[in-house]
mmCIF file as gemmi writes it, N, C-alpha and C atoms, coordinates in Angstrom:
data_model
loop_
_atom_site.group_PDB
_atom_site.id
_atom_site.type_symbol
_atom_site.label_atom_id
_atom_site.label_alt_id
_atom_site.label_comp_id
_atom_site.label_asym_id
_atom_site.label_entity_id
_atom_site.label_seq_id
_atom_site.pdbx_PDB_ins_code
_atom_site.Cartn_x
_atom_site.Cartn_y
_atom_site.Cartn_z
_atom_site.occupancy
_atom_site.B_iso_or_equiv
_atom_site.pdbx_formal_charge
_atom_site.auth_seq_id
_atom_site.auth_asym_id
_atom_site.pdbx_PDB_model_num
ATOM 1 N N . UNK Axp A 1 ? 0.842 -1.182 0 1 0 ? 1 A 1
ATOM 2 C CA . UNK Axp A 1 ? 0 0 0 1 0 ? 1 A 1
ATOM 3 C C . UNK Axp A 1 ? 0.882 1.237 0 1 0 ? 1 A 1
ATOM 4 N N . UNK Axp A 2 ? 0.466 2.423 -0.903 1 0 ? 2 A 1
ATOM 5 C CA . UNK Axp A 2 ? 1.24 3.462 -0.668 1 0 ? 2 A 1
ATOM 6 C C . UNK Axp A 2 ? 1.236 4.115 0.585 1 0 ? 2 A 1
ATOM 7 N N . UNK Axp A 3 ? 2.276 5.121 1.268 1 0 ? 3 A 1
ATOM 8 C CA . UNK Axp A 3 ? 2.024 6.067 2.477 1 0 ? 3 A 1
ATOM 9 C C . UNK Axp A 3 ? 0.739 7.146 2.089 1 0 ? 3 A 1
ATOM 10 N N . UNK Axp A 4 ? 0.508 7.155 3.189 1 0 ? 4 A 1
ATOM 11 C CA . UNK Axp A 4 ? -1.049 8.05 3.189 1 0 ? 4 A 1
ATOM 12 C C . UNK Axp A 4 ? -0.303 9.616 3.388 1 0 ? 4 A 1
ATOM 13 N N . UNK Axp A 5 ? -1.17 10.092 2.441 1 0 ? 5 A 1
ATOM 14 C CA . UNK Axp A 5 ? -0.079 11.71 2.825 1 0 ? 5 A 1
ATOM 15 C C . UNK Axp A 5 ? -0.426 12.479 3.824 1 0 ? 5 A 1
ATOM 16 N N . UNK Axp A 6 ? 0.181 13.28 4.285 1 0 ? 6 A 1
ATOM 17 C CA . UNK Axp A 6 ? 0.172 13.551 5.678 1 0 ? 6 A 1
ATOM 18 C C . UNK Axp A 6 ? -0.932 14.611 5.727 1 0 ? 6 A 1
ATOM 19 N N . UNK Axp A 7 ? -1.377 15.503 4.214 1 0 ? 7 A 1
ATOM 20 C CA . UNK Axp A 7 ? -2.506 16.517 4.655 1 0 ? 7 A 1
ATOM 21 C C . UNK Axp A 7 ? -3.659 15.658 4.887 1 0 ? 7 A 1
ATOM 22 N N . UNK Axp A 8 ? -3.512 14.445 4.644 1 0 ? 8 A 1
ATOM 23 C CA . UNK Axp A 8 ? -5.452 13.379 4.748 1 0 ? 8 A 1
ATOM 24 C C . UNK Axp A 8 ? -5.503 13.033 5.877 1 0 ? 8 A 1
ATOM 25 N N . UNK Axp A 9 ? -3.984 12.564 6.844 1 0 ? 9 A 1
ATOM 26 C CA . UNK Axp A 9 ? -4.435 11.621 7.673 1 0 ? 9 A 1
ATOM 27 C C . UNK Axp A 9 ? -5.364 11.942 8.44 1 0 ? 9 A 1
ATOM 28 N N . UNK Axp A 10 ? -5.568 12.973 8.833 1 0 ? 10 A 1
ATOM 29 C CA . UNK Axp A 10 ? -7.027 13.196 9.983 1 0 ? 10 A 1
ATOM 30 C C . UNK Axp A 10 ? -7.952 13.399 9.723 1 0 ? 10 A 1
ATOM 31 N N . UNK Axp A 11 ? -8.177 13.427 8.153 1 0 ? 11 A 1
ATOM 32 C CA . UNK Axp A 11 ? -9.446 13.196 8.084 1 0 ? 11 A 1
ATOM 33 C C . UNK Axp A 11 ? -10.022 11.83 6.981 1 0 ? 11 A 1
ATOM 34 N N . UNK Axp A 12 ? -9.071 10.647 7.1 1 0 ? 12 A 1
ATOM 35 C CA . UNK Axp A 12 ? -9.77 9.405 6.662 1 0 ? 12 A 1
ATOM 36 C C . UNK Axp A 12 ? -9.84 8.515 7.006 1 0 ? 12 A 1
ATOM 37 N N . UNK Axp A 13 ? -10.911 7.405 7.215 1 0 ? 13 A 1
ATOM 38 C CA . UNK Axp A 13 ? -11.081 6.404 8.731 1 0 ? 13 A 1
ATOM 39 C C . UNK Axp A 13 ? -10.296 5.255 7.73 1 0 ? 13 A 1
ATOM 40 N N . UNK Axp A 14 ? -9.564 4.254 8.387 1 0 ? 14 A 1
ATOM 41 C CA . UNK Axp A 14 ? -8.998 3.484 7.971 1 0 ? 14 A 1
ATOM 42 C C . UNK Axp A 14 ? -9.446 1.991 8.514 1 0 ? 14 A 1
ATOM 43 N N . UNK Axp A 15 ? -10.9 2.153 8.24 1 0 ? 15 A 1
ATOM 44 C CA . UNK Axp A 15 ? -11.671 0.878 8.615 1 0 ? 15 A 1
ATOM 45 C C . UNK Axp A 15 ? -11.101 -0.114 8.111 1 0 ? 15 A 1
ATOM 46 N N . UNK Axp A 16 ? -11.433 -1.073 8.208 1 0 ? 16 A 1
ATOM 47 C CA . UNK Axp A 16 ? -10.926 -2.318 7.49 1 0 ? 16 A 1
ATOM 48 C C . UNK Axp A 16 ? -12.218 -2.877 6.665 1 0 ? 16 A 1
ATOM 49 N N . UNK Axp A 17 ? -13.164 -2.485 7.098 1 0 ? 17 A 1
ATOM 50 C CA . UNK Axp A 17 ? -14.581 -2.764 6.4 1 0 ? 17 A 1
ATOM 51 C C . UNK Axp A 17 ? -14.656 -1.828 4.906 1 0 ? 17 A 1
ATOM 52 N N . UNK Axp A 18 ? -13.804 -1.143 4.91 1 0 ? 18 A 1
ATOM 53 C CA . UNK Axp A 18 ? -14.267 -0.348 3.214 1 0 ? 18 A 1
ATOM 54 C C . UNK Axp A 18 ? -13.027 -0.664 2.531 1 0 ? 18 A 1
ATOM 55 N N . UNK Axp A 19 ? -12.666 -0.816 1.468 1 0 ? 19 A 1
ATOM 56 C CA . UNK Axp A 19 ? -11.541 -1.42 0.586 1 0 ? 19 A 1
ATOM 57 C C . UNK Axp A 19 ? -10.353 -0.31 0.524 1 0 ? 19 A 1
ATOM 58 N N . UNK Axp A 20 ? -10.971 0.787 0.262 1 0 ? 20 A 1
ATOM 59 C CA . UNK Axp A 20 ? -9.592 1.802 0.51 1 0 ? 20 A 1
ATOM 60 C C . UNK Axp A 20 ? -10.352 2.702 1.769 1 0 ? 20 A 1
ATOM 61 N N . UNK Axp A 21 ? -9.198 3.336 2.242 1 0 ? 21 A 1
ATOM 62 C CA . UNK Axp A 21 ? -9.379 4.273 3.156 1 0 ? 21 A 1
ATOM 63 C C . UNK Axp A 21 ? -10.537 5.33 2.864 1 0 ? 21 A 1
ATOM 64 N N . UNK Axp A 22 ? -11.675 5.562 3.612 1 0 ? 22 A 1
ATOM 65 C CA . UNK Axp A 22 ? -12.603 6.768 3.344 1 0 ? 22 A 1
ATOM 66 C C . UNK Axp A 22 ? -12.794 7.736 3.664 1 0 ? 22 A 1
ATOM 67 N N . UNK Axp A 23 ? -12.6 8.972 3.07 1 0 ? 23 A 1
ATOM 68 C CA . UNK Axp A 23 ? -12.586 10.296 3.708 1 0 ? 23 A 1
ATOM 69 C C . UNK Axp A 23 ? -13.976 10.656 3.874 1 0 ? 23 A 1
ATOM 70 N N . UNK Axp A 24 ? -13.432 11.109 5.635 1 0 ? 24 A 1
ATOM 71 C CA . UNK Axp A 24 ? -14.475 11.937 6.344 1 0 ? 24 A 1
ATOM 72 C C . UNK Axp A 24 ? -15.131 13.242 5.606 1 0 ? 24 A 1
ATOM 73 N N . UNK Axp A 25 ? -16.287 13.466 6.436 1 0 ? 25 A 1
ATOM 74 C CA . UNK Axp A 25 ? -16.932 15.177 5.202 1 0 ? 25 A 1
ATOM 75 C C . UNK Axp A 25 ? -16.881 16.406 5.782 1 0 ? 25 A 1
ATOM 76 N N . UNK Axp A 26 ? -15.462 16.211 6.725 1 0 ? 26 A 1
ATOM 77 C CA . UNK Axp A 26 ? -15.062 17.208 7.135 1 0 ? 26 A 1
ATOM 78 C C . UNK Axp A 26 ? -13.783 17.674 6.171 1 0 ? 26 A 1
ATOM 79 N N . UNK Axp A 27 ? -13.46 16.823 5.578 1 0 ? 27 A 1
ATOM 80 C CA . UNK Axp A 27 ? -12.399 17.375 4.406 1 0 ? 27 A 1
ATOM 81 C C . UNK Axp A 27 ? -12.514 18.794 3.775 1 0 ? 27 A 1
ATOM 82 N N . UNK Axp A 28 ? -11.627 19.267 4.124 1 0 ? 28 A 1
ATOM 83 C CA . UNK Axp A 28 ? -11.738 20.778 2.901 1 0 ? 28 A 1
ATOM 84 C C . UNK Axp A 28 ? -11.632 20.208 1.443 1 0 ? 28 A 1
ATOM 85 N N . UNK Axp A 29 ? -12.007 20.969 0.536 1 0 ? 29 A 1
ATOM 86 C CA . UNK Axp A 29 ? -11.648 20.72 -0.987 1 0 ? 29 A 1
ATOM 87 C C . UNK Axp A 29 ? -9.893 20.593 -1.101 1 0 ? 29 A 1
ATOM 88 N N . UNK Axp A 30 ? -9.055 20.786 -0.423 1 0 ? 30 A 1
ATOM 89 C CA . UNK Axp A 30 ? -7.479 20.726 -1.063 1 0 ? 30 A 1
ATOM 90 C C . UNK Axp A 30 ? -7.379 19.357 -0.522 1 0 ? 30 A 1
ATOM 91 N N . UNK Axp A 31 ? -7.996 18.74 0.484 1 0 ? 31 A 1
ATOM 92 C CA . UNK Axp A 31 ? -7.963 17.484 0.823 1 0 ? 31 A 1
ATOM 93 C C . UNK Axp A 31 ? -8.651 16.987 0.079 1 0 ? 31 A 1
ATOM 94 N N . UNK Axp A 32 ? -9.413 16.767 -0.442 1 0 ? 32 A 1
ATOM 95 C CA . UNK Axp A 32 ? -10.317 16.017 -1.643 1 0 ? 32 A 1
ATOM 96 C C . UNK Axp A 32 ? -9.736 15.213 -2.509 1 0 ? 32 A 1
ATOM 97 N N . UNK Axp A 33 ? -8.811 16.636 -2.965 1 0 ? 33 A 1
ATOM 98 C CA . UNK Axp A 33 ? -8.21 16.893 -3.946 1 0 ? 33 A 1
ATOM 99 C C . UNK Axp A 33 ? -7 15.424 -3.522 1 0 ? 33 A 1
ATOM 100 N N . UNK Axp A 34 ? -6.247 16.173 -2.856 1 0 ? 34 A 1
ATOM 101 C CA . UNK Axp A 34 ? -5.021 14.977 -2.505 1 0 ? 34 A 1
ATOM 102 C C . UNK Axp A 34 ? -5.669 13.754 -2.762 1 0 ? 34 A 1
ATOM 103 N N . UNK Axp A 35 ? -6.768 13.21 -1.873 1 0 ? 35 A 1
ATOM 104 C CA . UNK Axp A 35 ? -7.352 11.799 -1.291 1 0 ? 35 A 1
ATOM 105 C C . UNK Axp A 35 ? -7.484 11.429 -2.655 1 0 ? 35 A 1
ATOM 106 N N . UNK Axp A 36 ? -7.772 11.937 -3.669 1 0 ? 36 A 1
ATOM 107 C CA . UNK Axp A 36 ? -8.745 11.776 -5.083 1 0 ? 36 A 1
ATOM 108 C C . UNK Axp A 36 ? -7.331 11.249 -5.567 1 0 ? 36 A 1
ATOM 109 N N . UNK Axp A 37 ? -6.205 12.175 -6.282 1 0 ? 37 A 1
ATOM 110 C CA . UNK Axp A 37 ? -4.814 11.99 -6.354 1 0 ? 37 A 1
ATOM 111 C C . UNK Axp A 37 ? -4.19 10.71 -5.917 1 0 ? 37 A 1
ATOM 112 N N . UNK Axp A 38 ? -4.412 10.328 -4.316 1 0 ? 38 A 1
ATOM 113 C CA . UNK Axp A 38 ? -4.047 9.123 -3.511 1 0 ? 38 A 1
ATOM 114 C C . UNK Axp A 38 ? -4.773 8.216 -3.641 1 0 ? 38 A 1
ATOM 115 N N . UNK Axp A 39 ? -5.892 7.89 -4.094 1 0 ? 39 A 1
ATOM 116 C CA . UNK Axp A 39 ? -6.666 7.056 -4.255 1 0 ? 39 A 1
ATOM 117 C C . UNK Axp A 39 ? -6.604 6.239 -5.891 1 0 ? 39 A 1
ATOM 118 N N . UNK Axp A 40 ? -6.259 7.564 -7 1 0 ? 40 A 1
ATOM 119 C CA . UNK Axp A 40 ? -6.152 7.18 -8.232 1 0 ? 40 A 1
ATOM 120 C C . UNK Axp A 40 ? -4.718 6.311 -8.278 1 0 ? 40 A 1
ATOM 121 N N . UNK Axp A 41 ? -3.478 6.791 -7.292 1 0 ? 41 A 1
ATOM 122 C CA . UNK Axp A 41 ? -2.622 6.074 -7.753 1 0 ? 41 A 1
ATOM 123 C C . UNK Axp A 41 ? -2.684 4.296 -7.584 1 0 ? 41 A 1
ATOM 124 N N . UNK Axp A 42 ? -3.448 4.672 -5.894 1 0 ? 42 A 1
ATOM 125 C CA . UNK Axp A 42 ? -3.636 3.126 -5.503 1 0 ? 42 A 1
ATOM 126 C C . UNK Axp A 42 ? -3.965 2.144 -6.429 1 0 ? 42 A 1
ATOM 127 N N . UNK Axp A 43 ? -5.251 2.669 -7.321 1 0 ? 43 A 1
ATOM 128 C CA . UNK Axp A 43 ? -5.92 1.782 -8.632 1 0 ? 43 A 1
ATOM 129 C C . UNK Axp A 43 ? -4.675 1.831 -9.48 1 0 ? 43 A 1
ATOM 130 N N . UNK Axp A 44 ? -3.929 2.559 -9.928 1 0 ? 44 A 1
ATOM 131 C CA . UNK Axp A 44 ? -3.084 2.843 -10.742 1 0 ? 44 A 1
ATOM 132 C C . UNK Axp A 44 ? -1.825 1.914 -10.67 1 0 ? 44 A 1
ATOM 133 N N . UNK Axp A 45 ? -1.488 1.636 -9.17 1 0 ? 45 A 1
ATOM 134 C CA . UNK Axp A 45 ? -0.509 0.216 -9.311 1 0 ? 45 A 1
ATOM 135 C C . UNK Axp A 45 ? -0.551 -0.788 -8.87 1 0 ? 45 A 1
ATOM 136 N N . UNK Axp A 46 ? -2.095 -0.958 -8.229 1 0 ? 46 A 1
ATOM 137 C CA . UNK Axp A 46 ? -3.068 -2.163 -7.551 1 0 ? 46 A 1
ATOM 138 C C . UNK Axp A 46 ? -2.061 -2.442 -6.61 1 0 ? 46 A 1
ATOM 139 N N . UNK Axp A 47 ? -1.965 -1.826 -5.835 1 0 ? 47 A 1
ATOM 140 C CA . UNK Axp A 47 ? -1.631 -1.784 -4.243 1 0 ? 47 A 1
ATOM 141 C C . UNK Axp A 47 ? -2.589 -2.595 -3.455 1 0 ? 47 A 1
ATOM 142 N N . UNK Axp A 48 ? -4.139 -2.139 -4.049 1 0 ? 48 A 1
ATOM 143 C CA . UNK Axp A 48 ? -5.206 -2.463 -3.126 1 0 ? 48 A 1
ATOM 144 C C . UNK Axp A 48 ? -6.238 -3.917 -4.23 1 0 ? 48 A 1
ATOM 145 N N . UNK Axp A 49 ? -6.1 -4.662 -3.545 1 0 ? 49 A 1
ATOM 146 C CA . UNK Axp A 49 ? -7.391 -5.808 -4.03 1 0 ? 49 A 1
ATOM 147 C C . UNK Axp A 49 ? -8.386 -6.241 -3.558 1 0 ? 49 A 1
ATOM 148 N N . UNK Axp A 50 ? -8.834 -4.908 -3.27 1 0 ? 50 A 1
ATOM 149 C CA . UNK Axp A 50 ? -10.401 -5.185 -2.851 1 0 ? 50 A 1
ATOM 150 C C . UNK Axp A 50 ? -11.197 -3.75 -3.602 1 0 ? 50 A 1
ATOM 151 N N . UNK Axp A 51 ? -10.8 -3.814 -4.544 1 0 ? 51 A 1
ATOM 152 C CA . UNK Axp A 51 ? -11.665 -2.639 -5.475 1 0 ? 51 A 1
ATOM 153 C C . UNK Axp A 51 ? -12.73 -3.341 -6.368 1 0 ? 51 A 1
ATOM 154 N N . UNK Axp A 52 ? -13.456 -4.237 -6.074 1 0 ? 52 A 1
ATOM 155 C CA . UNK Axp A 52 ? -14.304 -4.782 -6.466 1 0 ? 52 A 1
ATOM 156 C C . UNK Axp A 52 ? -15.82 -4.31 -5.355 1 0 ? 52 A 1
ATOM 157 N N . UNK Axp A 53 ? -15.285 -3.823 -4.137 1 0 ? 53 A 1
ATOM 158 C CA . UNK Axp A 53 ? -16.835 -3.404 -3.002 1 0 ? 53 A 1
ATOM 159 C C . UNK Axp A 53 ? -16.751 -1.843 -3.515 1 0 ? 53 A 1
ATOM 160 N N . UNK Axp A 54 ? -17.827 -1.32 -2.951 1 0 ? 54 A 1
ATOM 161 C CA . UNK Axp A 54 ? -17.678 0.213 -3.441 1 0 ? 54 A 1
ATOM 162 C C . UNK Axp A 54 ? -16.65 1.044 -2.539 1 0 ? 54 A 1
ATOM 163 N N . UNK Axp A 55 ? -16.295 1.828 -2.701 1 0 ? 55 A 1
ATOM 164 C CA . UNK Axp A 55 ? -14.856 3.222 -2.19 1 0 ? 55 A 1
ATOM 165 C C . UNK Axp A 55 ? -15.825 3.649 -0.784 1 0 ? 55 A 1
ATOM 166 N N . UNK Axp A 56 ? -17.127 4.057 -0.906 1 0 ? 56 A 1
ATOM 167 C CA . UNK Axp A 56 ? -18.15 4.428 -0.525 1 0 ? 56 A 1
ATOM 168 C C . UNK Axp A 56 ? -19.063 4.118 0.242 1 0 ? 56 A 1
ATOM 169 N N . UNK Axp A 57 ? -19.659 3.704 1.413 1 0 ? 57 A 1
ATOM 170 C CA . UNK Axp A 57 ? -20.612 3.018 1.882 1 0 ? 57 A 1
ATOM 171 C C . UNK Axp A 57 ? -22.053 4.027 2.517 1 0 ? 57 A 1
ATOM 172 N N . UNK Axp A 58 ? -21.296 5.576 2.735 1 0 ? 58 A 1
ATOM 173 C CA . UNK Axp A 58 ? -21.985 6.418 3.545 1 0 ? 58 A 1
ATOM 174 C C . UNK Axp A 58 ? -23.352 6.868 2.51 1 0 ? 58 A 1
């Protein structure tokens, strides 16, 4: 798995129940932004194999 960058960490729960990490909706938009960025790479070098459930549950 890649390192989580340091502007997200407080605001994404790192359940084990959702396939990638999910950001909270307290995120500002520049965090979005990153998580969106951090999230595309994950798919991008399949770090993560559980992208088959949704990103999303809320």
């Amino acid at each position: 798995m890649l390192p989580i960058p340091l502007e997200i960490i407080d605001v994404i729960d790192l359940n084990n129940k959702y396939p990638v990490p999910a950001l909270k909706r307290t995120a500002t938009d520049k965090q979005k932004i990153i998580y969106a960025d951090f999230i595309n790479e994950l798919m991008k070098n399949g770090t993560c194999d559980r992208f088959d459930e949704p990103f999303f549950k809320h």
